[in-house]
C-alpha positions in Angstrom: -29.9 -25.5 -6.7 -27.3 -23.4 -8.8 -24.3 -22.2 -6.8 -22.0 -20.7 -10.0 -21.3 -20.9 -13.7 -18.7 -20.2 -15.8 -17.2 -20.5 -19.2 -13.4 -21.6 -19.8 -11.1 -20.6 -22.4 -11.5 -24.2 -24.5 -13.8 -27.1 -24.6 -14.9 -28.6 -21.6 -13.9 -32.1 -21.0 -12.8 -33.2 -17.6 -13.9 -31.9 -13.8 -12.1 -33.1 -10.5 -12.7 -32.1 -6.9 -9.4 -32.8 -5.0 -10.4 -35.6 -2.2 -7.6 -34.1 -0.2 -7.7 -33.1 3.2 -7.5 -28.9 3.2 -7.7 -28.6 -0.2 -11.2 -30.1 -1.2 -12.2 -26.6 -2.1 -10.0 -26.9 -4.9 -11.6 -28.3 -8.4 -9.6 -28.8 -11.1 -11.3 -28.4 -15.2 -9.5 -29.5 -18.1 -9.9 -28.5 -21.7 -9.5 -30.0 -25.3 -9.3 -27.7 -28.2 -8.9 -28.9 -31.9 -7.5 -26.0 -34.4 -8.4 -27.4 -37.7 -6.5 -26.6 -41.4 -3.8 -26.7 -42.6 -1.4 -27.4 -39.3 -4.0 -28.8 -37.0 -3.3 -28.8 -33.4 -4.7 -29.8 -30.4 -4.5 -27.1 -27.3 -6.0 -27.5 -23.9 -5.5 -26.2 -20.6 -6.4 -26.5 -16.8 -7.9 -24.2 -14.8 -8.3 -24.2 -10.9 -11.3 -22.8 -9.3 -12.1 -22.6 -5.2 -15.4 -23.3 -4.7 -17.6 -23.4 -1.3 -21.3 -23.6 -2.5 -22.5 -22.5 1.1 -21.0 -19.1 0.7 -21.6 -19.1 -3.4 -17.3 -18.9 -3.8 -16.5 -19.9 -7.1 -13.2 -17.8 -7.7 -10.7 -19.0 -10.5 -7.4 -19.3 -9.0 -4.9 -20.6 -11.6 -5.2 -21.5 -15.2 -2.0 -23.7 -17.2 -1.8 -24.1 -20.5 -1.1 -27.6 -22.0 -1.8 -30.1 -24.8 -6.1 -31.1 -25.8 -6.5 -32.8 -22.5 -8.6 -36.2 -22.7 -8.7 -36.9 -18.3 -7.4 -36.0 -15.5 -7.2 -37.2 -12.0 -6.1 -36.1 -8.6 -4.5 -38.9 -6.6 -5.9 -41.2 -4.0 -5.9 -39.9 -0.5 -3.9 -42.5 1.6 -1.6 -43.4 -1.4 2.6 -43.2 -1.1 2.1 -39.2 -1.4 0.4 -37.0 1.0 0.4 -34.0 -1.0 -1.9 -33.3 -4.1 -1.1 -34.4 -7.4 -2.8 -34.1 -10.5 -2.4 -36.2 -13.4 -3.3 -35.7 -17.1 -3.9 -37.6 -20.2 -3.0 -35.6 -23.4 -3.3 -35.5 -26.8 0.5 -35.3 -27.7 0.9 -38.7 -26.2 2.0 -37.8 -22.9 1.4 -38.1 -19.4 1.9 -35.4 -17.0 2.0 -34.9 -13.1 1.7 -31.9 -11.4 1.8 -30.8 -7.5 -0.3 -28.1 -5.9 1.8 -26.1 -4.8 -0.2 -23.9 -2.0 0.2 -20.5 -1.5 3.1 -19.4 0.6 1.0 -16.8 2.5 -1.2 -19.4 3.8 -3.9 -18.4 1.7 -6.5 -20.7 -0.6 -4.8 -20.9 -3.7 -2.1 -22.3 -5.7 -0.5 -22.8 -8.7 -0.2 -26.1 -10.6 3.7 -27.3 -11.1 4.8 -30.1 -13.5 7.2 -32.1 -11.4 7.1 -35.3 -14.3 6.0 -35.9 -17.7 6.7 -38.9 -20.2 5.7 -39.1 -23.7 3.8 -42.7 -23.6 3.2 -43.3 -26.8 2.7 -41.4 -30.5 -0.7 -41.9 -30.0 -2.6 -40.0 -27.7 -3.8 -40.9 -23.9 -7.6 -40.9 -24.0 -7.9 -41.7 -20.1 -6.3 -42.5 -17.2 -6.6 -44.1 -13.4 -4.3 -44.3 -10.4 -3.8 -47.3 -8.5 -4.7 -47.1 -5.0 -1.0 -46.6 -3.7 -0.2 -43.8 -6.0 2.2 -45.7 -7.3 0.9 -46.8 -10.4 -1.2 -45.5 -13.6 -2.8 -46.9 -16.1 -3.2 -45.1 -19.4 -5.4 -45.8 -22.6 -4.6 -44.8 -25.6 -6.3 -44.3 -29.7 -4.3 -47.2 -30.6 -6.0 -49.9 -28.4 -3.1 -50.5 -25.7 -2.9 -49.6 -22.2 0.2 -48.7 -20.6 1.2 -49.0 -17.0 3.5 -46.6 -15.4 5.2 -46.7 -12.2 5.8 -43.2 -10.2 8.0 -43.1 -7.8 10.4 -39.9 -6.5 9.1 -37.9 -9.2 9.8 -40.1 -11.6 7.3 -41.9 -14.6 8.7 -45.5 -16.7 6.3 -47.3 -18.9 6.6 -50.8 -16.8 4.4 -52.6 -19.2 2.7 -52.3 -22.0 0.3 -54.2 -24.3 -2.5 -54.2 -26.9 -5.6 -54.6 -25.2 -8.4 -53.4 -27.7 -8.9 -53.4 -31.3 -9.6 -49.7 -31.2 -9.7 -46.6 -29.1 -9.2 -47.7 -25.5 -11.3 -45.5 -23.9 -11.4 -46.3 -20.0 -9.0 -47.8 -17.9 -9.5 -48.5 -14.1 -7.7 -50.3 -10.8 -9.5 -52.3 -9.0 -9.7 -50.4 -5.8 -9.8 -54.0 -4.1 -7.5 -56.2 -6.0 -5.3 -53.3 -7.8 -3.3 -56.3 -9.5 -6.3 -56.1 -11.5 -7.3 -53.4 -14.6 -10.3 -52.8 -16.4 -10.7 -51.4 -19.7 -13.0 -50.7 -22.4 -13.0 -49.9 -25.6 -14.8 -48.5 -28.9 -14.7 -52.0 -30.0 -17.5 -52.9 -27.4 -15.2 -55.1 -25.3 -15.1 -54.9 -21.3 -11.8 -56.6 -20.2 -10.0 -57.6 -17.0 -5.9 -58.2 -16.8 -4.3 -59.0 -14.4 -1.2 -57.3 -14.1 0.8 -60.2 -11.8 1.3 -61.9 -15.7 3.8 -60.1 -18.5 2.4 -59.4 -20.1 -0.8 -59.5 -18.3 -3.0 -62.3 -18.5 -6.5 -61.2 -19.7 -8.6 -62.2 -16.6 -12.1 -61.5 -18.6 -13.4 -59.9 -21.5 -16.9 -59.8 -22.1 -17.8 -58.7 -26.0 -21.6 -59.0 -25.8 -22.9 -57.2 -23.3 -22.8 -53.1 -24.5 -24.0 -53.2 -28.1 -21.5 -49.5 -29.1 -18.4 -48.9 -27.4 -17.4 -49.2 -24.1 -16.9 -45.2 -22.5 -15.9 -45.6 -18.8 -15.6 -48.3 -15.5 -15.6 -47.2 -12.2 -15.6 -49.8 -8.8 -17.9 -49.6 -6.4 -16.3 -47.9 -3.4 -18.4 -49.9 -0.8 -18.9 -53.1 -2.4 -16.2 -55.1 -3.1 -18.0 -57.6 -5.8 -19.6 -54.4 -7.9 -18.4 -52.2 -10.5 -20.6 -50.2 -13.3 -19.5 -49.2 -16.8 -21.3 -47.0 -19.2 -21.6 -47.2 -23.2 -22.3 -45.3 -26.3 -25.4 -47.3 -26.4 -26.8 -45.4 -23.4 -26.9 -47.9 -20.7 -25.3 -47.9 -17.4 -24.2 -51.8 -16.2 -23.9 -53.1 -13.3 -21.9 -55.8 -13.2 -20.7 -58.2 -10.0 -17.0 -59.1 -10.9 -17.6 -62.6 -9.2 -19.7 -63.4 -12.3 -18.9 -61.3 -15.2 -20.7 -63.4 -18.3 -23.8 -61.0 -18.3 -24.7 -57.9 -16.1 -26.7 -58.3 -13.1 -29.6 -56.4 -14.1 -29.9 -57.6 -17.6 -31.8 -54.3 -18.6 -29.6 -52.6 -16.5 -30.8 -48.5 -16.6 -31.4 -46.6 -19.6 -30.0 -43.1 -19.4 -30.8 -41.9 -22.1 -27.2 -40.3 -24.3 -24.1 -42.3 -24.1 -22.6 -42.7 -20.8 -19.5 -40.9 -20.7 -18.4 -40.8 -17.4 -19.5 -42.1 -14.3 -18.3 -41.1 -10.4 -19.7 -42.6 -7.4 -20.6 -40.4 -3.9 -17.9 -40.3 -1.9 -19.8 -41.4 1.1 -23.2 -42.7 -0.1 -23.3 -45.9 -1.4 -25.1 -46.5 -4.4 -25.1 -43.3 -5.6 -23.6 -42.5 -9.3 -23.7 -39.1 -11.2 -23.3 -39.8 -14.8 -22.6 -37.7 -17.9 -24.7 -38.3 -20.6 -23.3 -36.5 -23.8 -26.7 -35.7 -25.4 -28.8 -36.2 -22.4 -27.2 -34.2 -20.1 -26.2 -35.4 -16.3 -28.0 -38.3 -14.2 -28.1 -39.0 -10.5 -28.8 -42.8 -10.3 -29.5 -45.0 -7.2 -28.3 -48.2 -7.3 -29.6 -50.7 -4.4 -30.2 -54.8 -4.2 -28.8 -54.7 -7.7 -31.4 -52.2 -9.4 -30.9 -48.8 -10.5 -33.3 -46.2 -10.3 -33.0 -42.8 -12.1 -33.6 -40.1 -9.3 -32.4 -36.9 -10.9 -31.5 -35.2 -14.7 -29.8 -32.2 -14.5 -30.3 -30.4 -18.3 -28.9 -26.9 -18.1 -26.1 -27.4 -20.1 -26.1 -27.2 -24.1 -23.5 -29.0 -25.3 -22.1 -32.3 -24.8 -21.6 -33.9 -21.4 -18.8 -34.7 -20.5 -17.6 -33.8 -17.2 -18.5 -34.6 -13.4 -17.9 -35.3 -10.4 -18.8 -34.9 -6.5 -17.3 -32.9 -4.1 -16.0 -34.4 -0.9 -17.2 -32.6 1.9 -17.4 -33.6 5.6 -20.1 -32.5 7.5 -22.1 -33.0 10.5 -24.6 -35.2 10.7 -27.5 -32.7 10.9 -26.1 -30.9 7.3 -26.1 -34.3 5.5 -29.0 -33.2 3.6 -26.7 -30.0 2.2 -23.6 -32.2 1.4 -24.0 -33.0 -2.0 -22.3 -30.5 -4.2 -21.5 -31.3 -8.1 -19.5 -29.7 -10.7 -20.5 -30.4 -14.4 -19.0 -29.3 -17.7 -19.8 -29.6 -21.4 -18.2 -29.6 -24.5 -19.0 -27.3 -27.1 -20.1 -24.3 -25.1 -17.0 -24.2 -22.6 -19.7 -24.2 -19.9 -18.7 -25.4 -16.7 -21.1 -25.5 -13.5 -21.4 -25.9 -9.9 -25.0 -27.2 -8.5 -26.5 -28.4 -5.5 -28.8 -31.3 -6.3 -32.0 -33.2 -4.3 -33.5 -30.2 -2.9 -37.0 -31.0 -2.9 -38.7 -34.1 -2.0 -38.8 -36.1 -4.9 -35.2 -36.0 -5.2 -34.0 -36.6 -1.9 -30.7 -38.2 -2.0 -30.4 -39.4 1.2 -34.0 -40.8 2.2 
């Protein structure tokens, strides 16, 4: 079901809902805008929308504007800070933090305020992840290396640093479970582990077979310990049981037909995995005793895929079936949406 649509000022690339208590109303959309000629520049910008699909409120609240934004990320609830942070990835090589700073009046609202930033490299930060204290993040960048910086008080330093890929490192993720350990993947079809007790880290895994294009994004299973899924150009979604990492566990794995850009799992169901598809549009995808089974496309967007994710919402038990609210954006037409999905029978979510 369609809650709202908009379109932003640049190209859609990134969505967030903040998983933060009081504030999960709040999505944050991020844009990435190449000026070609003769002085080519890269502008972007985020925007901050508050969004409750019951009521149909999709109001935008604040807009910044920054460098071409690759990711952004809100950190983990239960980390070192309480508050809301958001964290980008940007073109100009940097990485940036800013709070939400609410309304004084008590109101829903805001305004975004950069309390840090640190140019990490001369190339740019393609993508980034937060450890599960807040206290780390990992960055890729164009040039193959990840970077981890520590945040503490405010405060970002490169801690270590190292060439992990032979070409554009595309994702980069903590292990929720073991956060010594970081994933990352790459345009040269390699799926790594490091761990990051070693420095420089010691490469744990690294499996170079498996996705036949390059490797777009990792995410841990939330609810399983011993699972994580990655997606590829080459328009498969993995899963993979880190306890045995030669070959995926479902050899076949689930084709979704566009590369798999992004991938974000329910915050409370397990096994369930929206996906952004680039050509293909979005996919809801349920993954159970180590299959996955394509149980939603979501097509009404005419550009690239790029962006998605879940809100969190908590609900009684009785308005389960009404929980799942998603926010989409694509590239090219600066279209960003808000949708309900599994609301008819064949695409319950929750049977």
């Amino acid at each position: 079901m369609e809650v709202a649509h908009c379109y932003l000022d640049g190209n859609a690339d990134a969505v967030e809902f903040c998983p933060h208590d009081l504030h999960r109303h709040v999505l944050a959309a991020a844009t990435y805008t190449l000026q070609e000629g003769d002085r080519p520049s890269r502008s972007g910008s985020i925007s901050l929308f508050d969004v409750d699909a019951d009521d149909g409120r999709f109001d935008l609240f604040h807009r910044v504007e920054t460098a071409g934004i690759f990711d952004i990320k809100w950190n983990p609830v239960g980390g070192a800070v309480d508050r809301p942070m958001l964290a980008q990835a940007d073109a100009d090589g940097c990485l940036r933090i800013h709070d939400l700073e609410c309304s004084s009046d008590g109101e829903k609202g805001g305004v975004l305020r950069e309390i840090s930033g640190e140019k990490i490299s001369s190339s740019m930060c393609l993508c980034l992840d937060w450890n599960p204290s807040a206290t780390s993040i990992s960055v890729g960048l164009s040039n193959g290396s990840v970077s981890i910086v520590s945040f503490s008080e405010s405060q970002l330093d490169v801690s270590q640093e190292w060439k992990a890929h032979d070409f554009e490192l595309w994702a980069t993720s903590f292990d929720m479970h073991q956060p010594q350990l970081v994933y990352t993947g790459s345009d040269d079809c390699k799926f790594s582990c490091w761990d990051l007790r070693d420095s420089p880290p010691n490469m744990a895994f690294q499996n170079s077979k498996a996705h036949k294009m390059g490797v777009c994004c990792i995410a841990k299973c939330p609810s399983n310990p011993n699972t994580l899924v990655t997606g590829s150009y080459d328009e498969y979604l993995r899963l993979w049981d880190v306890r045995s990492i030669s070959k995926p566990v479902n050899e076949t794995s689930i084709h979704l037909g566009g590369g798999v850009w992004r991938v974000k799992h329910h915050p409370y169901i397990p096994g369930l995995v929206l996906a952004a598809c680039m050509h293909n549009g979005f996919a809801i995808v349920k993954i159970e005793d180590d299959k996955g089974e394509l149980i939603e496309t979501y097509g009404k967007h005419g550009s690239l895929a790029y962006g998605a994710d879940w809100q969190r919402r908590e609900l009684a038990q009785e308005d389960k079936q009404k929980s799942n609210v998603v926010a989409t954006c694509s590239f090219y037409d600066r279209l960003l949406r808000v949708w309900m999905p599994g609301n008819n029978k064949e695409h319950t979510l929750l049977g």
